[in-house]
N, C-alpha and C positions, 0 to 999 in steps of 0.2 A: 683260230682253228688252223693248224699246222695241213701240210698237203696231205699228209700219213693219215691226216683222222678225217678231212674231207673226203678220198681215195676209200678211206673207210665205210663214209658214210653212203656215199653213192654206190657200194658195193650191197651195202645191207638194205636201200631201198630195193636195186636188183631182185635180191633174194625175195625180198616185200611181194613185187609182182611177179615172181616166177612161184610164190604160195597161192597168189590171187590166183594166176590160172587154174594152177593145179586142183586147188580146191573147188572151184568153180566146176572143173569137167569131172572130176570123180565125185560129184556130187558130197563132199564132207562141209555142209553147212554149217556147221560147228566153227571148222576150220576157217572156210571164208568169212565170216562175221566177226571172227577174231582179224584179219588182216586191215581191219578199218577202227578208225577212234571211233568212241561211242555215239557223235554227232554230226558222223561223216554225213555228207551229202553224193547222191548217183545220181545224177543228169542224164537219164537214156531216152527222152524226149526225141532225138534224132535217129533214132536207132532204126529207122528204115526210110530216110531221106540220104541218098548220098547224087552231089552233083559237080560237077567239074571248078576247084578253085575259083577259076578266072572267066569261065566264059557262064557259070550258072549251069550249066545242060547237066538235065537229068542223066544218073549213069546208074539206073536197074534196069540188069539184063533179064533173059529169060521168058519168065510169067510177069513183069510188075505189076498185072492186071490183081497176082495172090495179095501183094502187100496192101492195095489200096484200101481196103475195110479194115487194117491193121490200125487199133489209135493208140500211139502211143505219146500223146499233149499231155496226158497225166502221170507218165513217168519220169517227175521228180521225186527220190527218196528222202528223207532224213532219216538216219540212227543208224547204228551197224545190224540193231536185231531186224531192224523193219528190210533193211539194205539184203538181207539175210534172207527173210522170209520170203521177200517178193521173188528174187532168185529159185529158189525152193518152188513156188506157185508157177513160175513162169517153163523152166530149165528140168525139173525133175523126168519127166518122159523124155526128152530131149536128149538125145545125143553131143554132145558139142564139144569142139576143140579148138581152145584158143591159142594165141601164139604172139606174141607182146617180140618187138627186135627192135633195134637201133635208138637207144633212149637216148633221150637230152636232157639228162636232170641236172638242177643249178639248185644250188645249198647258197639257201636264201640268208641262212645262220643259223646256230650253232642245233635248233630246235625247229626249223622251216624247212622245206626244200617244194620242187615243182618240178614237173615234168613232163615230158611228151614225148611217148610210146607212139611208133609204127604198130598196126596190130591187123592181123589177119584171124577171119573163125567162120568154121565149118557147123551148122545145124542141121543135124537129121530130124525128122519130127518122125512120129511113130504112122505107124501104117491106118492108111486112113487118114492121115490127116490133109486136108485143104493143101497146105505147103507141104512139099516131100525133103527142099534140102535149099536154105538160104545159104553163101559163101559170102562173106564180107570181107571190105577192106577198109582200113582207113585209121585212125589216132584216137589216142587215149591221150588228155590233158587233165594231167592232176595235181596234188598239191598232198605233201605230208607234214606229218608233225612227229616229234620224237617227244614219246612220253614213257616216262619212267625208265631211258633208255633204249628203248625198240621206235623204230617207224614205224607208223603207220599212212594208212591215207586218207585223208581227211574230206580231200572233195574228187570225186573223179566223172570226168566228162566225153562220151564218145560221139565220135563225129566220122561218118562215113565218105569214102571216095567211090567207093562202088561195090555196089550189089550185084548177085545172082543169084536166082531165084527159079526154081522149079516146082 
């Protein structure tokens, strides 16, 4: 792989996760189910545990009293449509605005790569509800595949550094 078509490649995962979001906040389910292979895997099993790399300390601000009935043990996905649906079930009344910066992706070869997204996102929940507005922080660790051409994302896994929470 010459630098021209690595340069390439890490340009078009880029594009990869700036469709994730997109489609993800303007609600185009269509859209988002297509940005994953067919047997991607979503690890959001952490998705409201976030606590300090090195010392362990919890860091939800706010209410964290809202997230504790929240379970999310069972949120591992498999398949893009299931990947798709749950989004859908979960995101649809929701407001939210995600925001992926400073990636590390490494081109594993010619049809692999991986990478780790800084990621911030904003949830409004609709009026009435228990939680009024989660703000997160924290990484997306993924991993693609290039089929028939295009990237996709095969595994993706998010890990928080800190919550807030109203």
């Amino acid at each position: 792989m010459t630098e021209i078509e690595k340069l390439l490649a890490v340009q078009e995962i880029r594009n990869l996760k700036a469709r994730y979001f997109e489609c993800l906040d303007r609600k185009d389910w269509a859209g988002y189910k297509g940005v994953f292979t067919p047997d991607a895997v979503m690890d959001a099993r952490e998705t409201f545990h976030a606590a300090d790399p090195l010392t362990g300390e919890v860091r939800i601000y706010g209410k964290p009293e809202l997230l504790a009935t929240m379970d999310a043990s069972g949120w591992l996905t498999t398949g893009a449509q299931a990947i798709a649906d749950n989004a859908a079930a979960l995101l649809s009344s929701v407001c939210t605005v995600h925001r992926g910066f400073v990636p590390r992706i490494t081109l594993d070869s010619w049809n692999v790569a991986s990478g780790v997204w800084g990621m911030e996102d904003m949830l409004r929940f609709p009026s009435g509800s228990p939680i009024e507005e989660i703000h997160g922080f924290g990484h997306y660790h993924e991993t693609y595949a290039r089929i028939d051409g295009r990237w996709l994302i095969r595994a993706t896994r998010l890990t928080r550094l800190r919550i807030d929470v109203r």
